[in-house]
Structure formats: C-alpha cells, structure tokens
C-alpha positions as a Markdown table, in Angstrom:
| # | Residue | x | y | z |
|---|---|---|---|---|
| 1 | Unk | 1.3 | 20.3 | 37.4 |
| 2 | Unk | 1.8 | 19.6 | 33.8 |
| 3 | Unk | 0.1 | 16.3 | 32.0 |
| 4 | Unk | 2.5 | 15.3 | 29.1 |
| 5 | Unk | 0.4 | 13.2 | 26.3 |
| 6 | Unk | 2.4 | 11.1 | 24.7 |
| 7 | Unk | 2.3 | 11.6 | 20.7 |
| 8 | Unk | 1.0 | 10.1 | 17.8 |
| 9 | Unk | 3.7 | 9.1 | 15.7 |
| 10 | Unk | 3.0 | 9.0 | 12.3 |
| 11 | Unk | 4.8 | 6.6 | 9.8 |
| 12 | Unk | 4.5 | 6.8 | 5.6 |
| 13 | Unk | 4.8 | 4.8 | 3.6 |
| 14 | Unk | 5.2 | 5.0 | -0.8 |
| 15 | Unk | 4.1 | 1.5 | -2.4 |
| 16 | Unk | 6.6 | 1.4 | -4.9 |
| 17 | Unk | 7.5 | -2.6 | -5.5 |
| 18 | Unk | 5.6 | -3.2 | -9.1 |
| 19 | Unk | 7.2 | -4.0 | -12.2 |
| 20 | Unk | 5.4 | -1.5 | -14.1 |
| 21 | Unk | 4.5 | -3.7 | -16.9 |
| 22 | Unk | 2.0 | -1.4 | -19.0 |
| 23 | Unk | 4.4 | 1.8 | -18.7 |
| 24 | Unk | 7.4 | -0.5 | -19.5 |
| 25 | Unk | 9.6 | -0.4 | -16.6 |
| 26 | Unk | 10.1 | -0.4 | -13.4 |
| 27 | Unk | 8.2 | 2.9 | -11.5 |
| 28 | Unk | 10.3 | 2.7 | -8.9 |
| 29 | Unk | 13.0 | 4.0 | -11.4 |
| 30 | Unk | 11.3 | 6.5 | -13.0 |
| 31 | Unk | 11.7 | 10.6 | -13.0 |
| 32 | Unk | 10.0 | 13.8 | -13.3 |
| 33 | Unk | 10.7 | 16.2 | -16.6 |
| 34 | Unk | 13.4 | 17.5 | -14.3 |
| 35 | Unk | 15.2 | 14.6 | -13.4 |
| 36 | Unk | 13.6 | 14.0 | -9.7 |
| 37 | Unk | 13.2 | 10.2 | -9.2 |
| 38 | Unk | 9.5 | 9.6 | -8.5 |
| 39 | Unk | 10.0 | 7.6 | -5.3 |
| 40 | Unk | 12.1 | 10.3 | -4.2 |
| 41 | Unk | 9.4 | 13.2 | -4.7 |
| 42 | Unk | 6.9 | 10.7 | -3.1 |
| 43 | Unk | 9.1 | 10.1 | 0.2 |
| 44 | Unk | 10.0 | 13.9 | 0.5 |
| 45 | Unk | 6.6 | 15.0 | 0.6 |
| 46 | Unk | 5.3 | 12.2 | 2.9 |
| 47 | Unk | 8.0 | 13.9 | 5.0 |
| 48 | Unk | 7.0 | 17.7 | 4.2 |
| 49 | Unk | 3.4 | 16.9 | 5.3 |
| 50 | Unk | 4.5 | 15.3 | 8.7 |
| 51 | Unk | 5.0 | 11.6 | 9.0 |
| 52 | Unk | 7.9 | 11.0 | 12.0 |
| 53 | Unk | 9.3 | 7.9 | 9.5 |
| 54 | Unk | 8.8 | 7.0 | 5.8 |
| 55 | Unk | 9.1 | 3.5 | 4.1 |
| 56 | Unk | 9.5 | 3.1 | 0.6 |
| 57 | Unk | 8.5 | -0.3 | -0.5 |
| 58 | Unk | 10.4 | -1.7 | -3.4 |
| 59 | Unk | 10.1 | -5.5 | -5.2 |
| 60 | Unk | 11.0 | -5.1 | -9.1 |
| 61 | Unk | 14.5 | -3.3 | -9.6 |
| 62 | Unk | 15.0 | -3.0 | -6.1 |
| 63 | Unk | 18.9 | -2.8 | -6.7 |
| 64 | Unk | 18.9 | 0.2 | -8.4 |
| 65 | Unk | 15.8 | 1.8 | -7.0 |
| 66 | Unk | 17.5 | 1.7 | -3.6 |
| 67 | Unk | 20.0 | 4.8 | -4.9 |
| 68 | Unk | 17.5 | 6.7 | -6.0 |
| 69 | Unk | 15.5 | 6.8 | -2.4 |
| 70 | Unk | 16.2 | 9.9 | -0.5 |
| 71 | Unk | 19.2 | 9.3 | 2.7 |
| 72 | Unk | 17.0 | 8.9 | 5.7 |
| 73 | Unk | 14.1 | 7.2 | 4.1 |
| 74 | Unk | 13.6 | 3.8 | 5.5 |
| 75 | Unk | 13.3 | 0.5 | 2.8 |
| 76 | Unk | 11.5 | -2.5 | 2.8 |
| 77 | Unk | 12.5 | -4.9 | -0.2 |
| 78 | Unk | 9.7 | -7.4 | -0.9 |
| 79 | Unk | 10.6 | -11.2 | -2.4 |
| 80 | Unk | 7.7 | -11.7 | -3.6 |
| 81 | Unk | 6.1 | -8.5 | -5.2 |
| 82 | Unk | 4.9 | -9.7 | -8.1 |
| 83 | Unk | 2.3 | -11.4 | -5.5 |
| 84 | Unk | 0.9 | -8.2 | -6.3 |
| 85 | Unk | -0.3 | -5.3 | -4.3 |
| 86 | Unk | -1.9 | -6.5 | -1.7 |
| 87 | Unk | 1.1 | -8.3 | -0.6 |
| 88 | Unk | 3.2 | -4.9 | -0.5 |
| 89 | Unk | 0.9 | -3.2 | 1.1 |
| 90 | Unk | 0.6 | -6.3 | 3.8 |
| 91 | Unk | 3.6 | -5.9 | 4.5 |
| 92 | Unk | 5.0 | -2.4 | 4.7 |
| 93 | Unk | 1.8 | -2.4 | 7.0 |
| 94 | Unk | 3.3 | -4.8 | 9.4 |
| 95 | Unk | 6.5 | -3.3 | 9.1 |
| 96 | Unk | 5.2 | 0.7 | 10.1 |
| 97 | Unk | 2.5 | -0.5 | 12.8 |
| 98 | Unk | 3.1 | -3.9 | 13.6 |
| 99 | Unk | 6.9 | -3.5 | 14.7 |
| 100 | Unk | 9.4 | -0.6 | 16.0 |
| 101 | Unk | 10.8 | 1.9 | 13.4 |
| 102 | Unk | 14.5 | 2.2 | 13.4 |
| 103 | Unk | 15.5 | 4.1 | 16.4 |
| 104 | Unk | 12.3 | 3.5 | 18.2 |
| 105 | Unk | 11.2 | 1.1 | 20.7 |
| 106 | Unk | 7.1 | 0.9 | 19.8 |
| 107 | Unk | 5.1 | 0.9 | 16.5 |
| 108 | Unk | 3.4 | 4.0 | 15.1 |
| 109 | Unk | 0.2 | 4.6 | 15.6 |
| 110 | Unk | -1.4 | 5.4 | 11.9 |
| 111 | Unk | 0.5 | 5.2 | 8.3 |
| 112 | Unk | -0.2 | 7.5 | 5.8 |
| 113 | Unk | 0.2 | 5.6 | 2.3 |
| 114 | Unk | 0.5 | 6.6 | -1.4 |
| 115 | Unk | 2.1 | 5.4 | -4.6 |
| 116 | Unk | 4.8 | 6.2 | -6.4 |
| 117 | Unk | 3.5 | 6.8 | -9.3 |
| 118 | Unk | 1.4 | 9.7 | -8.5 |
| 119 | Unk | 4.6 | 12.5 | -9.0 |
| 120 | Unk | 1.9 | 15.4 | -9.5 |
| 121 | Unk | 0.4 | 14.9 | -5.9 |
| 122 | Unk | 0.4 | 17.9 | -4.5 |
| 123 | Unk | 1.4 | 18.3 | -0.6 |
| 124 | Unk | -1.7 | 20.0 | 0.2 |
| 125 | Unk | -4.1 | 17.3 | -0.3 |
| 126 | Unk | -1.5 | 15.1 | 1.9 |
| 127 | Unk | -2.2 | 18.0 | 4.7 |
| 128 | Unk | -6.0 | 17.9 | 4.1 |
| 129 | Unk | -5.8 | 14.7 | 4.9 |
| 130 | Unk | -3.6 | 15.0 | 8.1 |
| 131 | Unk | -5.8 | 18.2 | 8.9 |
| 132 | Unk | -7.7 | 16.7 | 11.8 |
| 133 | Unk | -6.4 | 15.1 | 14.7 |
| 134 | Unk | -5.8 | 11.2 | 14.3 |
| 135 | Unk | -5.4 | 8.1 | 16.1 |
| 136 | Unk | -4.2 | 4.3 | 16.0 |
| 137 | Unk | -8.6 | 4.2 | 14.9 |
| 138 | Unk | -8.3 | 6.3 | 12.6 |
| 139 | Unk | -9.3 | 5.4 | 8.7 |
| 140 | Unk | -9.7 | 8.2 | 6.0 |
| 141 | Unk | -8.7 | 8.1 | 2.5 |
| 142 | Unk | -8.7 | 11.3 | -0.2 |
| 143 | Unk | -11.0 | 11.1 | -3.0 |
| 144 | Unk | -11.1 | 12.8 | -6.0 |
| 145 | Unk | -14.5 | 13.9 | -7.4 |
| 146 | Unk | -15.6 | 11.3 | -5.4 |
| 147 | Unk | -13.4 | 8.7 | -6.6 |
| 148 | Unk | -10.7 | 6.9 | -3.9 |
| 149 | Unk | -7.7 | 7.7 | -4.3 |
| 150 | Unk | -4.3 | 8.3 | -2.3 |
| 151 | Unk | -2.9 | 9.1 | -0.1 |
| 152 | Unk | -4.9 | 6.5 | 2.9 |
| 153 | Unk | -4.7 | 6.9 | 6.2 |
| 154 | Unk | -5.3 | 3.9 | 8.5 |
| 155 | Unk | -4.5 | 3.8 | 12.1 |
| 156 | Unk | -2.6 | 0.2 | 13.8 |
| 157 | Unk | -6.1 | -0.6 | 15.8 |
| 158 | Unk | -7.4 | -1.6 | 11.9 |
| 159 | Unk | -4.5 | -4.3 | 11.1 |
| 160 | Unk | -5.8 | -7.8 | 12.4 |
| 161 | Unk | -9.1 | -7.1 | 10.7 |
| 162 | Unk | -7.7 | -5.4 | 7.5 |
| 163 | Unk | -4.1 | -7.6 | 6.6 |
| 164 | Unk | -5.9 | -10.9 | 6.1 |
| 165 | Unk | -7.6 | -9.0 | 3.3 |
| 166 | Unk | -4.8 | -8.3 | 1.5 |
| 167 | Unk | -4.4 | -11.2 | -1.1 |
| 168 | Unk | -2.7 | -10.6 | -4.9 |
| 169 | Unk | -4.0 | -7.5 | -6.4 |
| 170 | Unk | -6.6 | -6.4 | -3.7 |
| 171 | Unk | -6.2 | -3.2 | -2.3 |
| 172 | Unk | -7.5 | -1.9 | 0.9 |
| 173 | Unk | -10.4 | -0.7 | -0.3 |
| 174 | Unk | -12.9 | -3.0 | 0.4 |
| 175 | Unk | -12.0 | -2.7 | 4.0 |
| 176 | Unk | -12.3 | 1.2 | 4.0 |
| 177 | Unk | -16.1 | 1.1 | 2.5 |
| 178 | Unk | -16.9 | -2.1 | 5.0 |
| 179 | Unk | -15.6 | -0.3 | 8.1 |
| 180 | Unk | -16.7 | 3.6 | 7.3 |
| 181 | Unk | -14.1 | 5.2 | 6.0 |
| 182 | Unk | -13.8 | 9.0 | 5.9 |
| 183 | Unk | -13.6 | 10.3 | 2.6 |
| 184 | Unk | -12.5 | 13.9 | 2.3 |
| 185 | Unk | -12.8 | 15.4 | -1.2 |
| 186 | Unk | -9.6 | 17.1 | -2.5 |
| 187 | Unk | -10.7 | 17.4 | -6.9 |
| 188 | Unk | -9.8 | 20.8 | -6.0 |
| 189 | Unk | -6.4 | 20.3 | -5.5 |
| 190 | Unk | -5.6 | 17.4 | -8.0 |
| 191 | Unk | -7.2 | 14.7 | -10.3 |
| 192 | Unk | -5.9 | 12.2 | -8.6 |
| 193 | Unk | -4.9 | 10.4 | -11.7 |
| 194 | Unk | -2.1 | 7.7 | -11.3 |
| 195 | Unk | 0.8 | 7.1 | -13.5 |
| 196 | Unk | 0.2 | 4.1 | -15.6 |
| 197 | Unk | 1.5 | 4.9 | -19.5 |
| 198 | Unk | 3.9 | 7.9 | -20.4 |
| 199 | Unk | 2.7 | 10.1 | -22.9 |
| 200 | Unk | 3.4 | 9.5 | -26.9 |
C-alpha cells in the first residue's frame, strides 16, 4: 500500500508593471551590463529555484516588455498599474492562487514574489527561502540585515484577509508584521537593495 500526497504547487510571480519614473523608464525594459532583460533574469530564477508556473506582471510598456519575457513564462497585463503597487500585486495574487494556471485545473497553493528590479538577487536566497517545507498557510519573507525585502512567500489560505489591503502604493507588508511572518535573514547572501536610479 502506497499513500500518494498530492503536491504543493508553487506559482512565482515578478511584479514588473511600474513606469519607473525616478530611473526614467520603464523597468520592465531594462537589461543587465550583458544585455539580459531584467524581467527575464527575474522569471528564470523564480524558475531555477522551483516554482511549477511564473507570472510576470506588466502595466507601463507592456507591448514591448512582452518580447523580452522568457517563452513559457505566463503574463498578466494590468489596465490600471499606475493604481500603483498594491493593485499589481492584488492581482497577480488572484491570478496565481485564486484561479487555475494554464494547463491546470486548481490554484496553487503559495506564490513566491519578487521584483523586477532586483537583477543582482542571487538564487540562493530564493532557495533559503523555499528551504523548508510550505503550505497554502504559509507566510515568510527574506530580510536583509533585518530589513524586508524580497522575495515573499505567502500561501492562498492568506488572500481574503490580505487582498482587501492592497490599495495604491501599499505593499503587503503590513499584513506580514500583523499576521507573524517568518523572516529569514539572507545579508549574507545579498543587500537586498532594489533598483531605483542607474548609476552616473
């Protein structure tokens, strides 16, 4: 006798919809020194560390951001991203945990989230995070000498109590601190330092 238990599918998702107004352009459309597009290093290593799907979120430039997205990377184009972040991250939630993935016939059961304008994240802190076992409870976030940071893990059981929070610019954060997130240091493995103006 064998007892089969059925998986935790895992779905990730890169917020990548912003205009990018303080670096000048769109981040969706920007690229590494070596001419990687940044959403497309952000969706590969969501898939390197595990994640059974991956949904990149685009708003601003979303026409020309779609080419650069990697070919089996699943998009979500939001009208009204310049809502601001909360609504892009409302709604690539509902689409990873509220409905089916393409090819599937139920929701995953946690998303793993990060931006795209974080091109130095390295794929071990994504596997630190993934390290232990989770669930459709689960809610841990990466911090970075004790500051949040990405990537976010929440699990599907957290969405009717965590989307109405998600209004303009407000991240999940509050959220996180009010229902006990697990933090798990990774300073040792990056600075955790987004993207926001390019170097002179």
């Amino acid at each position: 006798f064998c007892l089969t238990l059925p998986m935790t599918t895992l779905t990730g998702i890169v917020l990548a919809a912003g205009a990018g107004s303080r670096l000048g352009r769109p981040k969706a459309l920007m690229r590494t020194t070596d001419g990687e597009p940044w959403v497309a290093r952000a969706a590969r290593l969501l898939r390197a560390a595990g994640c059974d799907h991956v949904l990149v979120v685009l708003g601003a430039a979303a026409a020309e951001a779609t080419a650069l997205v990697p070919a089996g990377t699943d998009i979500l184009v939001v009208k009204n991203w310049a809502a601001g972040m909360g609504e892009s991250l409302r709604q690539a939630l509902s689409a990873a945990l509220e409905d089916a993935a393409p090819g599937d016939t139920a929701p995953g059961d946690a998303a793993l989230i990060t931006l795209v304008d974080l091109p130095g994240l390295p794929l071990e802190v994504a596997a630190r995070i993934l390290a232990s076992p989770f669930d459709d409870s689960t809610l841990t976030q990466a911090v970075f000498g004790g500051m949040p940071g990405h990537p976010v893990l929440i699990g599907r059981a957290h969405l009717a109590g965590l989307i109405p929070t998600l209004v303009g610019d407000r991240g999940a954060r509050d959220y996180l601190v009010a229902n006990g997130v697990t933090e798990v240091e990774c300073g040792d493995l990056f600075d955790g330092h987004d993207i926001d103006r390019l170097a002179p």
